[in-house]
Each structure stands twice: as structure tokens, then as C-alpha cells.
N, C-alpha and C positions, 0 to 999 in steps of 0.2 A: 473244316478249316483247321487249319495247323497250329499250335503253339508256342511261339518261341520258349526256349530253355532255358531262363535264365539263371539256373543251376551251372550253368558252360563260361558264362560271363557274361554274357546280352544283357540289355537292358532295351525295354520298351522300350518301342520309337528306330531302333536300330536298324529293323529291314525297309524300313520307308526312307531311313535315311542312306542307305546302300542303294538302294535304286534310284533315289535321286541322283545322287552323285555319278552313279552310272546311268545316265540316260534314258533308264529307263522307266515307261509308262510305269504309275501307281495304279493297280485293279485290283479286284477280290482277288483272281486270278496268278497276276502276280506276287501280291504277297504271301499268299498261300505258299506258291514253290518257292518264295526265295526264303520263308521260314523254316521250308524244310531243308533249302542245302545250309542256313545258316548253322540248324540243329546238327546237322552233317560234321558241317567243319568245327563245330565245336566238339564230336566225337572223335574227329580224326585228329585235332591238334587242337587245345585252350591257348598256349602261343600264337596261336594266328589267331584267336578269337580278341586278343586282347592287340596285336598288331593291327587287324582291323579297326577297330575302334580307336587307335591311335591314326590312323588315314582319315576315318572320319572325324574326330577332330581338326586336325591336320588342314581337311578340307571346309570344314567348316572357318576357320581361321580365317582363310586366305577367301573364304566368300564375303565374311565380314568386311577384310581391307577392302577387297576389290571395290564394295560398294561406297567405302570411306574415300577411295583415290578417286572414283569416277564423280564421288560428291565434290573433293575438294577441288577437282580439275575442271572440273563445270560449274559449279556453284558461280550463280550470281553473274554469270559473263554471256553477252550479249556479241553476235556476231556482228561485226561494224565494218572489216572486209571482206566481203565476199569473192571477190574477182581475183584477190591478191594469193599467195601462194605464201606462209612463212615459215620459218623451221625453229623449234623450238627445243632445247636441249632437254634434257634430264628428265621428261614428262614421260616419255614410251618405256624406258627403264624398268620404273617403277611397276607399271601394268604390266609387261611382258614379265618381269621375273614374279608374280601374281600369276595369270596365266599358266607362266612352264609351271610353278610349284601346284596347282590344279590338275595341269593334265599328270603330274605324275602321280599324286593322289589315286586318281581315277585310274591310269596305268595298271599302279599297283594293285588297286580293288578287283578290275578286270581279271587279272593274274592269279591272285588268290582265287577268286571264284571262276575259275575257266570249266568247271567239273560242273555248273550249274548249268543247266538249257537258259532259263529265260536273263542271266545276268550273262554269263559265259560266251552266249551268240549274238552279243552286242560286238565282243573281241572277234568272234569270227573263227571262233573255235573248230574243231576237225569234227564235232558233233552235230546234230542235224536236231534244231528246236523242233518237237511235236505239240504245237496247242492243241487244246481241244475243242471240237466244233460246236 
């Protein structure tokens, strides 16, 4: 099993939170490789080591609110028309610009890590994932 480097800037907990955010399954399997492109990108550039970590942040944030908006937009409210149809101003706003700030998070993580099989072929990269059986 692989060790993250936290000599590069990582900090424990960093590859489980990189594949969360990208989508991807948590396995032994996985964090193994995504430890080693982590160590990777930390040899190739300490600026993207710390860019990353700033997304993840970033994304962290915005999963906080998300769960704060969808508390405060639900909280406590009982469906009383059901039949009816009604439009409500300024409530989709607030989630959609949560949302886009998410997917570009994830965007950008994709981006950075496109050099990696198991994070990178979430993107749909020009590389071809090999697991192992």
C-alpha cells in the first residue's frame, strides 16, 4: 500500500477526499493509485498540490451550504398542495449557483488529475483504466 507524502503538502484524509468529490468509489484499490498519482503531482508541481487542496476546500464549502439550503428550504414544511402547480422566486438561485460552484470544483480536480487512470477515467480521458483482476 502506498503512502501519501506529506513532505509535498498532503495531509491525511486528502485522497479519500479527492475521490469523493470525484465520484469516485473509496477501495484499498483505489486509494492506493490515487496515493500514488497524488505523490506524482506533488513531484511534478507543490502549486497544484496546494491548488488542490484549495478545490477541496472549496468543495467542501459548498457541500456544507448545499445541506444548509436544502435544510432551510425544507425544514418544517408539509406538502398541502399537491395538485397545484406554484412558482416561487429566488429559492433555485441559491442551489443552482451551489451546484455550478460544485461541478466546477470537481471540473477542476478532474483536470488536474487527468494523468491518473482510476481519477482521470472518471473525465474520460484519452487513456485506457487497467484494473487488476
Amino acid at each position: 500500500m502506498a503512502t501519501l507524502n506529506t513532505g509535498l503538502g498532503w495531509v491525511a484524509g486528502d485522497v479519500e477526499r479527492i475521490l469523493i468529490a470525484c465520484g469516485v468509489g473509496v477501495s484499498e484499490y483505489t486509494i492506493n493509485e490515487a496515493t500514488v498519482c497524488c505523490n506524482e503531482l506533488g513531484v511534478m508541481s507543490t502549486t497544484l498540490v496546494s491548488t488542490v487542496r484549495g478545490l477541496l476546500s472549496d468543495y467542501d464549502s459548498a457541500v456544507t451550504v448545499e445541506k444548509t439550503v436544502n435544510v432551510s428550504d425544507n425544514g418544517g414544511k408539509t406538502l398541502v398542495k399537491a395538485d397545484v402547480l406554484e412558482w416561487e422566486a429566488d429559492k433555485g438561485g441559491r442551489y443552482e449557483a451551489i451546484v455550478t460552484e460544485k461541478r466546477r470544483n470537481v471540473k477542476d480536480l478532474l483536470n488536474i488529475f487527468a494523468f491518473c487512470p482510476v481519477i482521470g477515467g472518471v473525465l474520460g480521458s484519452q487513456g485506457t483504466a487497467l484494473y487488476r483482476s
